[in-house]
N, C-alpha and C positions, 0 to 999 in steps of 0.2 A: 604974527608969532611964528619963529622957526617950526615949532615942535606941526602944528595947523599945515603950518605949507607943506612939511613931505609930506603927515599924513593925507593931504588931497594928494599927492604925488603918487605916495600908495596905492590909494584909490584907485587912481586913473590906470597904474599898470596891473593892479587887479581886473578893473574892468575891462581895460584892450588885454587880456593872456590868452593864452592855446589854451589854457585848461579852462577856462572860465568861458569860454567859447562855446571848447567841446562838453561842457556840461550843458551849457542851453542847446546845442544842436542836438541832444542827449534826450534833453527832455519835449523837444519838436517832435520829435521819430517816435519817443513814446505818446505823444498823441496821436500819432497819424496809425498806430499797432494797436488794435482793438485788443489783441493776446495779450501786451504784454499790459495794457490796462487791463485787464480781468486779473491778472497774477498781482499786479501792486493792488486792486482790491480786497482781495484774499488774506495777501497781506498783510493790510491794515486792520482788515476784521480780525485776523488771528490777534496782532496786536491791543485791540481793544478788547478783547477778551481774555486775556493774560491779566490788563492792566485792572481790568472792570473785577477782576477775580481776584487782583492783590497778590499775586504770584508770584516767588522767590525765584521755584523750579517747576518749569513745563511739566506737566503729567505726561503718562505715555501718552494721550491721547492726541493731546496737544503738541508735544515734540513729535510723534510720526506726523499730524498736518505739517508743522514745520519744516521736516525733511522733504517731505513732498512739493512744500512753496518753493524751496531752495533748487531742489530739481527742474521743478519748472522755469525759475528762474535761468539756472546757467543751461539750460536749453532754450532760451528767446534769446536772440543775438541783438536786439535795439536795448535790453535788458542789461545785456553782458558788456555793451557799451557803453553805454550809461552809467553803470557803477564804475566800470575802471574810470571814466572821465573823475565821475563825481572823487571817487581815492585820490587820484593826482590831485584835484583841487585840495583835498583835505587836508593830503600830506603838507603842500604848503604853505597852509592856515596855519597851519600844528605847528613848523616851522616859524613862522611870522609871529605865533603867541608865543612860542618859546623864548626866543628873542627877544621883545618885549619883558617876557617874565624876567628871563637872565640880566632884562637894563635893571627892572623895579627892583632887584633882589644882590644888586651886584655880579655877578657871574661873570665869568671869564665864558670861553666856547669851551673848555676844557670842564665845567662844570663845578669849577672852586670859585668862592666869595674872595673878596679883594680882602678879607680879612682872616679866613681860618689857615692861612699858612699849605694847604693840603699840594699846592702844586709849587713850593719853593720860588713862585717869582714877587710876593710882595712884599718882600722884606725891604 
């Protein structure tokens, strides 16, 4: 089946990318950084305590921890790495589901269905 073969094709250029790369080389360096494993600790626990709490909106108490996670955060540089890797991956997730969404849904790139007239070329 066509549809089967590119998505292994997909696959495969997901799996050999820069981005997909530098996310796992990302996540190596945050093993080998005891600092910046205590900081993704942290915050996870904050996370489960937001979550375990049912929380809409952080309390003060709870957004000053979080500011303080985030500080520590873009101060560890295996950290600060890792997240821009991990963004470039996302971004081109986000891209790749969109496109996907725009085949299932009709879509032009321009963000019109082949049917509400809104960009004048389906008539």
């Amino acid at each position: 089946m066509q549809i089967l073969d590119k998505a292994k094709e997909l696959a495969d250029a997901i799996r050999n990318s820069e981005e997909l790369k530098a996310v796992r080389e990302g996540e190596m360096a945050i093993s080998a950084d005891p600092e910046a494993q205590k900081i993704i600790e942290e915050y996870q626990n904050l996370q489960k305590e937001v979550h375990t709490q049912g929380l809409q909106e952080l309390t003060a108490e709870l957004k000053e921890q979080a500011d303080s996670i985030e500080e520590k955060m873009s101060k560890n540089q295996t950290l600060v790495d890792y997240l821009g890797a991990q963004e470039k991956l996302d971004n081109i997730l986000g891209q790749l589901n969109n496109m996907i969404n725009n085949a299932l849904t009709q879509q032009n790139e321009e963000g019109c269905t082949s049917c509400s007239s809104c960009c004048g070329s389906c008539s």
